[in-house]
VOVEXBA-939947 format. One record per residue (C-alpha): x, y, z. Coordinates in Angstrom, 3 decimals. Example, Ala and Ser with C-alpha at 12.3 -4.5 7.8 and 13.67 -1.06 7.14 Angstrom:
<c1 12.300, c2 -4.500, c3 7.800>
<c1 13.670, c2 -1.060, c3 7.140>
# end
This chain:
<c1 24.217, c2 12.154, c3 7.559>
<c1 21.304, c2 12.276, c3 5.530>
<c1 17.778, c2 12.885, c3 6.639>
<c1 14.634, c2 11.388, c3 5.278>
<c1 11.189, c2 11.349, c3 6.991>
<c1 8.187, c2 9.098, c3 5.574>
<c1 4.710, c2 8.988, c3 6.925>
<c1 2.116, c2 5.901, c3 6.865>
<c1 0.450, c2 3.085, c3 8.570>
<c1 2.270, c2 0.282, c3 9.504>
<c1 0.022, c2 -3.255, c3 9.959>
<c1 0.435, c2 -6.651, c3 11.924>
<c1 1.067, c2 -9.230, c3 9.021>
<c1 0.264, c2 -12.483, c3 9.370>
<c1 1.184, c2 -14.929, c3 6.851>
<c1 0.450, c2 -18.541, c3 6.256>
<c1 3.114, c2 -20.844, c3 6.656>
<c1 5.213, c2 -21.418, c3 3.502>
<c1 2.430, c2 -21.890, c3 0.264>
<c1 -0.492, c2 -23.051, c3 2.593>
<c1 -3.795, c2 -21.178, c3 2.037>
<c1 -5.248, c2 -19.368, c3 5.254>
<c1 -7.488, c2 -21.915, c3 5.078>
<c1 -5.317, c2 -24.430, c3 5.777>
<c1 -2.936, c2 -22.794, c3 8.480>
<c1 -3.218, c2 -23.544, c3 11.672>
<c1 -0.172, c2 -21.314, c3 12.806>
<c1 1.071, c2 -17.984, c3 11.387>
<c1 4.043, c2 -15.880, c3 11.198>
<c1 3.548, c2 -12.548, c3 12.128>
<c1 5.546, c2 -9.490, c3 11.553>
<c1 5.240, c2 -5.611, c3 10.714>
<c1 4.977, c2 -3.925, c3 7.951>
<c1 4.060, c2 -0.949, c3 5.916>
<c1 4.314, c2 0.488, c3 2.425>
<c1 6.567, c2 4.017, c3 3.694>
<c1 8.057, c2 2.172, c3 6.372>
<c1 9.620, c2 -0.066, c3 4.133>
<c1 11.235, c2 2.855, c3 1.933>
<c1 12.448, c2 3.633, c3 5.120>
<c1 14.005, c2 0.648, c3 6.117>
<c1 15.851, c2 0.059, c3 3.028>
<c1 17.550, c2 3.390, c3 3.181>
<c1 18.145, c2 3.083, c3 6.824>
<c1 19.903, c2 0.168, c3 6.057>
<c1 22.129, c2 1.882, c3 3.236>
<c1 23.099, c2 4.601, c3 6.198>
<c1 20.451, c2 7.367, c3 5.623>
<c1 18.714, c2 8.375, c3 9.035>
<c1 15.403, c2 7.097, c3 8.197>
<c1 12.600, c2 8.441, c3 10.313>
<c1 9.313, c2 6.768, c3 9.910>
<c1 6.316, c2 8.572, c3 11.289>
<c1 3.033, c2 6.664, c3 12.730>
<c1 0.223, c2 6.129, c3 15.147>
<c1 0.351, c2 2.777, c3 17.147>
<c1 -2.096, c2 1.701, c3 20.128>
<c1 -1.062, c2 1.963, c3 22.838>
<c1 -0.346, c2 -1.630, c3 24.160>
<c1 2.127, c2 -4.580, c3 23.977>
<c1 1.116, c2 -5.017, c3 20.060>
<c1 1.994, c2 -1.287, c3 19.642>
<c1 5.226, c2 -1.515, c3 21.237>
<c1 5.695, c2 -4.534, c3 19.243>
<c1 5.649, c2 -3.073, c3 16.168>
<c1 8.243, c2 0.084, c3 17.355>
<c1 10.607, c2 -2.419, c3 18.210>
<c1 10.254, c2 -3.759, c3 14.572>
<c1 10.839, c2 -0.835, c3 13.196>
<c1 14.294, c2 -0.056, c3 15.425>
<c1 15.080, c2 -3.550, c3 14.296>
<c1 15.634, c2 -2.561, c3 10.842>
<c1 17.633, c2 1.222, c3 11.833>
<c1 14.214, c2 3.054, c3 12.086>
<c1 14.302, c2 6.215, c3 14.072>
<c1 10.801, c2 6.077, c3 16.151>
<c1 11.562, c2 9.346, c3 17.845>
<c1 8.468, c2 10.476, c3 16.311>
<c1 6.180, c2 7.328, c3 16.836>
<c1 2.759, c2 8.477, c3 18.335>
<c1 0.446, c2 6.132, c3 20.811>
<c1 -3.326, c2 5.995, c3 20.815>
<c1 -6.601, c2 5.244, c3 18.887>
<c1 -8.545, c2 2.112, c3 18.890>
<c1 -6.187, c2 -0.924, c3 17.061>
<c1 -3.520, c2 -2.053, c3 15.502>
<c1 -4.511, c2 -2.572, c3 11.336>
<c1 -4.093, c2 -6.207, c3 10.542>
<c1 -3.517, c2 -8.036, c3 7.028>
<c1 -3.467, c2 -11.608, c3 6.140>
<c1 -1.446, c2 -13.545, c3 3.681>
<c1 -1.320, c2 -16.748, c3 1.802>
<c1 1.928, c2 -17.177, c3 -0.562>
<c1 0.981, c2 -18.190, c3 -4.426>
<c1 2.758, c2 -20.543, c3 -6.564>
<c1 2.324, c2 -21.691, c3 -10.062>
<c1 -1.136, c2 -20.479, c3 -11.469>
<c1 -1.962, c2 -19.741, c3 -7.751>
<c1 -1.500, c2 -15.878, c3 -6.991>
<c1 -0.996, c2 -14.467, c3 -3.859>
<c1 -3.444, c2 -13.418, c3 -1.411>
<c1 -4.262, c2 -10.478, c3 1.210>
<c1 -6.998, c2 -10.038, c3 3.216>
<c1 -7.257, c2 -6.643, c3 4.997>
<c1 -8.336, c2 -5.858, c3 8.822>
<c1 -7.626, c2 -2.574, c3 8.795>
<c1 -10.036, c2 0.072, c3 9.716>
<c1 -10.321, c2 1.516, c3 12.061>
<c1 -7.141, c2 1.656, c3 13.198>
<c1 -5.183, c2 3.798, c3 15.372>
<c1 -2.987, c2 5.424, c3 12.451>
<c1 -6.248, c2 6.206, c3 10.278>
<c1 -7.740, c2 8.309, c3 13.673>
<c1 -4.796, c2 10.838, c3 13.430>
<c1 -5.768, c2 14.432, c3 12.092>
<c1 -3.742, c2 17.793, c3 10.639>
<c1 -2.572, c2 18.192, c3 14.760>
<c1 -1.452, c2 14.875, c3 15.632>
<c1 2.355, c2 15.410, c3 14.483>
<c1 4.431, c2 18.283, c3 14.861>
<c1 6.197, c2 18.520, c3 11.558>
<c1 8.348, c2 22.191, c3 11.715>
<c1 10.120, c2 20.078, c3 14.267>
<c1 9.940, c2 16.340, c3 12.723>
<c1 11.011, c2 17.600, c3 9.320>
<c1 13.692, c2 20.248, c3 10.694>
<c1 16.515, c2 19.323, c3 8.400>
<c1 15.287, c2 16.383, c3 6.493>
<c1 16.639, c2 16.302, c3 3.093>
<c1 13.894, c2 13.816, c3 1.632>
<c1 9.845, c2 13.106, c3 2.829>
<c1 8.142, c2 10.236, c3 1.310>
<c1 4.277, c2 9.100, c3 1.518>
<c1 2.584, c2 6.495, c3 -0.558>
<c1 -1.514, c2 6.926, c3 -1.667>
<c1 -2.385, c2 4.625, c3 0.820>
<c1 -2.190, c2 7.183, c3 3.618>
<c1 -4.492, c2 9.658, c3 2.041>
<c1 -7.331, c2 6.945, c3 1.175>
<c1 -7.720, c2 6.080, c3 4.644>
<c1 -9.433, c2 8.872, c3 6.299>
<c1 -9.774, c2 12.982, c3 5.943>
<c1 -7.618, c2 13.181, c3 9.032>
<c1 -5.152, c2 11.156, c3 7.174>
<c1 -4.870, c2 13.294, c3 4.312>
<c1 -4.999, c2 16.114, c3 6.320>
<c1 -2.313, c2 14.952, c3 8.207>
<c1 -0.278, c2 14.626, c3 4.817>
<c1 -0.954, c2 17.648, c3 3.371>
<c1 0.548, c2 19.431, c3 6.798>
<c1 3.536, c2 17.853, c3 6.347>
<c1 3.538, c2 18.299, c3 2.800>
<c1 3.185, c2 21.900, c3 3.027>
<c1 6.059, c2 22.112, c3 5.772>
<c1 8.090, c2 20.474, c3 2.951>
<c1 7.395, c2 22.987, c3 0.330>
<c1 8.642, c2 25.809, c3 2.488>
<c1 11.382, c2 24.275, c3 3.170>
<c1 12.220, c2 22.754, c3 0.179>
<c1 12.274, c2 19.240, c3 1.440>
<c1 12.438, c2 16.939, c3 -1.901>
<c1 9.209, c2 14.488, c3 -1.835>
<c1 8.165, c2 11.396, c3 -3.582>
<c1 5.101, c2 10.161, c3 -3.608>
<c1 4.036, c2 6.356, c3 -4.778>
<c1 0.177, c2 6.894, c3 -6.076>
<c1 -0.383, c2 3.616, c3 -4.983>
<c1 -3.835, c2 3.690, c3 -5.535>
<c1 -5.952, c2 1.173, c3 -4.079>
<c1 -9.591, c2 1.745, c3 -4.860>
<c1 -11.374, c2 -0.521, c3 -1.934>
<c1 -9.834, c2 2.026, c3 0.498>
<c1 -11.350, c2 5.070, c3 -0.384>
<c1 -14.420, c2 4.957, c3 1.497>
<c1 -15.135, c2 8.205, c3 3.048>
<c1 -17.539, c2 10.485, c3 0.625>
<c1 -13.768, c2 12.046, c3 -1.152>
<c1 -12.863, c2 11.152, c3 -4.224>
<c1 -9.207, c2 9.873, c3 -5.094>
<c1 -8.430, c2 12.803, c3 -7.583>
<c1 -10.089, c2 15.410, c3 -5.119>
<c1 -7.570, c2 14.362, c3 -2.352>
<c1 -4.419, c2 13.375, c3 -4.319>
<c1 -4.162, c2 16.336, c3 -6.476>
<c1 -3.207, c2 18.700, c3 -4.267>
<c1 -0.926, c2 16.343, c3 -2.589>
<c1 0.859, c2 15.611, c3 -5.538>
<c1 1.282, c2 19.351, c3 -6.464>
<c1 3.453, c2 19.809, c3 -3.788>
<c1 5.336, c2 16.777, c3 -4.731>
<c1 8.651, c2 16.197, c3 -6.998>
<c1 9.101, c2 12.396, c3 -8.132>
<c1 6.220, c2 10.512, c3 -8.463>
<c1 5.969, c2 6.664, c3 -8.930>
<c1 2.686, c2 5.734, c3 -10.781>
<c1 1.802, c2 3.612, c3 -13.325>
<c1 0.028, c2 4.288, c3 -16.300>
<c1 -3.005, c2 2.749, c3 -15.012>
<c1 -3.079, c2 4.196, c3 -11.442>
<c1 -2.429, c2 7.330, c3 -13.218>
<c1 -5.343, c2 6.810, c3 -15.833>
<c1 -7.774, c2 5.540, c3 -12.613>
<c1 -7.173, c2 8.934, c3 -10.785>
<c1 -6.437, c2 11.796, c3 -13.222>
<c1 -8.456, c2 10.605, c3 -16.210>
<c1 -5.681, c2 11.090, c3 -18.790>
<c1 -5.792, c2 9.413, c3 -22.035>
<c1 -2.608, c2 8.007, c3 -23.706>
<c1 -0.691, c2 6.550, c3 -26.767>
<c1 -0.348, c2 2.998, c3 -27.654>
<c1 2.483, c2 1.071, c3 -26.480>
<c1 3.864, c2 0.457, c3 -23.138>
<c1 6.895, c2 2.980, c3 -23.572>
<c1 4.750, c2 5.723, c3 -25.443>
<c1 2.009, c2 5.528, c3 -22.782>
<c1 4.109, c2 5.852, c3 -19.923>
<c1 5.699, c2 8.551, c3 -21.539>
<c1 2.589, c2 10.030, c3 -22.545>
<c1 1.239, c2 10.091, c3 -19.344>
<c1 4.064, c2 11.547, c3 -17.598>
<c1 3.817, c2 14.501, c3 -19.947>
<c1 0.473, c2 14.851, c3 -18.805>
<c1 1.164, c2 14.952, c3 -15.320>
<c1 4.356, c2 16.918, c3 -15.975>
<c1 2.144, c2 19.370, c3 -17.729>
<c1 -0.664, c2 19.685, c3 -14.808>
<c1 2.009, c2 19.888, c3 -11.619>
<c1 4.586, c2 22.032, c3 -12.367>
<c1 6.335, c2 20.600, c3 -9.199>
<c1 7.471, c2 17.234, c3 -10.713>
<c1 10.719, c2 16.828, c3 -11.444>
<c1 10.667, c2 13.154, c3 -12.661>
<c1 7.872, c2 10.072, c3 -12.815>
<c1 8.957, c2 6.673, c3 -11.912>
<c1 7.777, c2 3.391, c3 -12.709>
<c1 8.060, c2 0.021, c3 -12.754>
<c1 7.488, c2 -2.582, c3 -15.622>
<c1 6.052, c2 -6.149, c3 -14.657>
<c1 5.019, c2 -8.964, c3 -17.057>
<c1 3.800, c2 -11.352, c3 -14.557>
<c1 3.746, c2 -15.079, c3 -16.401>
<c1 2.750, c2 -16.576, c3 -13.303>
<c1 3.208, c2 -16.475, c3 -9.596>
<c1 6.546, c2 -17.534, c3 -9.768>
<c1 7.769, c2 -16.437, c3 -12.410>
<c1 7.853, c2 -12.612, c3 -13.469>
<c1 9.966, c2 -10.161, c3 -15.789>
<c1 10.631, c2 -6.810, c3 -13.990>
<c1 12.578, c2 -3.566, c3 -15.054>
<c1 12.137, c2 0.220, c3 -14.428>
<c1 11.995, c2 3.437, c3 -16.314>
<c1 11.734, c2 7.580, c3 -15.537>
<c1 11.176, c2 10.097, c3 -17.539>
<c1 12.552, c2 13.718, c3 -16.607>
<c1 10.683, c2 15.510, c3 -19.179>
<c1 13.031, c2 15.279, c3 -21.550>
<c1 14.691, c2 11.903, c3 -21.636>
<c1 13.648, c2 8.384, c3 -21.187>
<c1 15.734, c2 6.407, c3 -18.843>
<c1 15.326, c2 2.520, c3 -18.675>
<c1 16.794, c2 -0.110, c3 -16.710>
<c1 17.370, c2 -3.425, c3 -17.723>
<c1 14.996, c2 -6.387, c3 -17.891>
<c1 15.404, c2 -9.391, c3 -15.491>
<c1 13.894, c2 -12.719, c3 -16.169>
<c1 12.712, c2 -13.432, c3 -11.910>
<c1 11.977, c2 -17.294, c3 -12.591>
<c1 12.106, c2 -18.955, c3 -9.028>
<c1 9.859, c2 -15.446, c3 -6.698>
<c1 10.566, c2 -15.710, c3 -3.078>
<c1 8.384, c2 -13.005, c3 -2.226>
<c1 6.001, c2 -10.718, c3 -4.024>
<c1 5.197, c2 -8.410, c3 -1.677>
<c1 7.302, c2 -5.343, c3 -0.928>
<c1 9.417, c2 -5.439, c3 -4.319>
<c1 8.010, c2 -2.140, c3 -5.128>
<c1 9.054, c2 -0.468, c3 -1.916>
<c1 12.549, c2 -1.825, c3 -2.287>
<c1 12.265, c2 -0.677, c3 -6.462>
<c1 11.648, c2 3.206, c3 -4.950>
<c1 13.590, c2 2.926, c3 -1.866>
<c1 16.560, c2 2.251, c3 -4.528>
<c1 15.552, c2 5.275, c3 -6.655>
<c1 15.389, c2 7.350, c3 -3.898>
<c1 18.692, c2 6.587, c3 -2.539>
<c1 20.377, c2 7.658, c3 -5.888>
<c1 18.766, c2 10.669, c3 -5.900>
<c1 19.655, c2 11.537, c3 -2.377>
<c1 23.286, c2 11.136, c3 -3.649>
<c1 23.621, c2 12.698, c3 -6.652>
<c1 23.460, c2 9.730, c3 -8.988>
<c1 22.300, c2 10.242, c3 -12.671>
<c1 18.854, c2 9.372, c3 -13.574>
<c1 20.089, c2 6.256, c3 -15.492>
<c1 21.976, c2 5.518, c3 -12.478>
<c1 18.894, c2 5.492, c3 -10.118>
<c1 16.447, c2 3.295, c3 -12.287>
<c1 19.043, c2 0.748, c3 -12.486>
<c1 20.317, c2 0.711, c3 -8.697>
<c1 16.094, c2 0.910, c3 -7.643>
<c1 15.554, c2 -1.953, c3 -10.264>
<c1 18.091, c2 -4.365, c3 -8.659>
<c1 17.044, c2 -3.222, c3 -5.342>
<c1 13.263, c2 -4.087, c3 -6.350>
<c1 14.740, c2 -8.012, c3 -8.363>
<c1 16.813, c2 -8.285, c3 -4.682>
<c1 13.754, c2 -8.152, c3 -2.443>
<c1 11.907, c2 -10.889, c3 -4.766>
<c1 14.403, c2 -13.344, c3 -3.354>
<c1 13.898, c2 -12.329, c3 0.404>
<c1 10.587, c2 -13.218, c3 2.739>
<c1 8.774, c2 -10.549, c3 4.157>
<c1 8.054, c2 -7.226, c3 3.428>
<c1 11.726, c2 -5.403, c3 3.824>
<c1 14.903, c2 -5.072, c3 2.255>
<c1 17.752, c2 -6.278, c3 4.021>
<c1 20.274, c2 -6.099, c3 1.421>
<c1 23.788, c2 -3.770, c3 1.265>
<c1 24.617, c2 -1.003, c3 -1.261>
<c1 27.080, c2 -3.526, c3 -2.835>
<c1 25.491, c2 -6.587, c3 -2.738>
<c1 22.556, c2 -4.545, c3 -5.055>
<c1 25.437, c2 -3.108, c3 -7.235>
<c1 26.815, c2 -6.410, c3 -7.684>
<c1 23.017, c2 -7.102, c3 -9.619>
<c1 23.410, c2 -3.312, c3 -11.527>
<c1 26.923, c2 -5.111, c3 -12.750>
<c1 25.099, c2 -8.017, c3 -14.057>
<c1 26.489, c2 -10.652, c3 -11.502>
<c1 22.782, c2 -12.896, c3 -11.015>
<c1 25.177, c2 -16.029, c3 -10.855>
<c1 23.924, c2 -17.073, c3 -7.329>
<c1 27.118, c2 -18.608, c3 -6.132>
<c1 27.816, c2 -19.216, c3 -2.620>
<c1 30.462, c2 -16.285, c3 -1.100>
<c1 32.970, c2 -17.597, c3 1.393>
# end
């Protein structure tokens, strides 16, 4: 069976009750959830043996969120207890003109306390065949990144393939280091690399053509150009007409070739948040088996339309059920 390993914080979320504002609620759903942990509960769930490495407190909220993670196939083998808190973030559903909302409770937190020690990675990432960290992690704290960047160097001698979602989220980067200044060397030891242009622009100060193709294409050259590690750069396209209603495909580019998926028209959005966990997860997964680039941007596209449809942050959807999209089957009808 195949190995992957992904490192990041995972958060109590608690969301309003169907499209009420937090102002409004007066009870909340809660549930767990974080941007690497859900890469690795999609592949879990499409049989790889998904590890997900963490830091929880250590109390009934901790153990809370472990037993969310084995819920969804999760190896917590390598789950660590300690620190201060659990991270929290709130959540009212948009609709219409109305956009979604998150409110953040996060810092400091028991994962953002953890340092370059914390985790033993010669023995976490003994045979792994895939690692996987977003640029969350690395914005949180030096021990963080320093954390990372152990396990990222672990990888590169043992030639663990690694993707890395930039991810960049500028309110989070709040400790004297700039984003460029941490994520550079992180993403030279790196392979595929999910960033869009303007993440991409934001932290490496590239220009680019005009065009949403050209630019993306330009920009991956450029990043292509400065890490020779980088095998392919992912992302995903969004034209977001409201809320509810969005147009969503993918595309890499392998430094050659430009592989697209196609576009779906998502008309009646369950759920925002997550999609682009599920979009990688699904380009991941091809990778991991061999599948042709063209291949992987489709299957992660569908994986990414499939989680719009579902509440909460994870993917609980089967290999066939997400080829059944690729095919072009978005019919709806009830199966019996």
């Amino acid at each position: 069976m195949q190995k992957m390993v992904s490192l990041g914080e995972v958060m109590m979320r608690l969301t309003a009750t169907g499209v009420q504002r937090i102002v409004q609620a007066t009870k909340m759903d809660v549930l767990y959830a974080g941007a690497e942990a859900n890469v690795a509960a999609a592949l879990a769930s499409w049989g790889v043996h998904s590890f997900h490495v963490t830091r929880f407190p250590d109390n009934l909220i901790g153990k809370a969120a472990v037993a969310w993670l084995k819920y969804y196939g999760i190896d917590t083998r390598y789950v660590g207890f300690g620190g201060p808190r659990m991270g929290l973030f709130f959540v009212e559903q948009g609709a219409m003109a109305r956009p979604t909302t998150i409110v953040y409770d996060r810092l400091p937190s028991a994962f953002s306390t953890v340092d370059a020690n914390t985790f033993d990675w010669e023995k976490i990432l003994d045979g792994a065949d895939w690692f996987h960290w977003t640029g969350i992690t690395p914005a949180l704290s030096q021990g963080t990144a320093d954390a990372l960047n152990a396990a990222l160097e672990v990888c590169a001698r043992k030639q663990i393939n690694v993707s890395a979602d930039v991810n960049y989220r500028s309110n989070l980067w709040q400790y004297g280091k700039t984003p460029g200044e941490i994520i550079e060397p992180l993403i030279s030891k790196s392979n595929y690399i999910v960033s869009s242009e303007n993440d991409t622009r934001n932290i490496f100060q590239f220009g680019s053509a005009k065009g949403a193709d050209d630019a993306f294409v330009s920009i991956s050259e450029q990043l292509m150009k400065r890490f020779q590690s980088i095998k392919a750069v992912i992302s995903s396209d969004r034209e977001q007409l409201s809320a509810s209603h969005n147009r969503f495909s993918g595309k890499v580019w392998d430094g050659g070739q430009l592989y697209m998926s196609n576009r779906y028209n998502l008309d009646q959005i369950v759920e925002r948040i997550g999609t682009g966990d599920a979009f990688i997860a699904g380009y991941i997964y091809g990778e991991m088996n061999g599948w042709s680039k063209q291949d992987s941007i489709n299957f992660g596209t569908a994986a990414g339309v499939m989680k719009h449809t579902i509440e909460g942050d994870t993917l609980p959807c089967s290999v066939p059920e997400i080829q059944e999209l690729v095919k072009g089957n978005t019919s709806g009808r009830i199966k019996r």
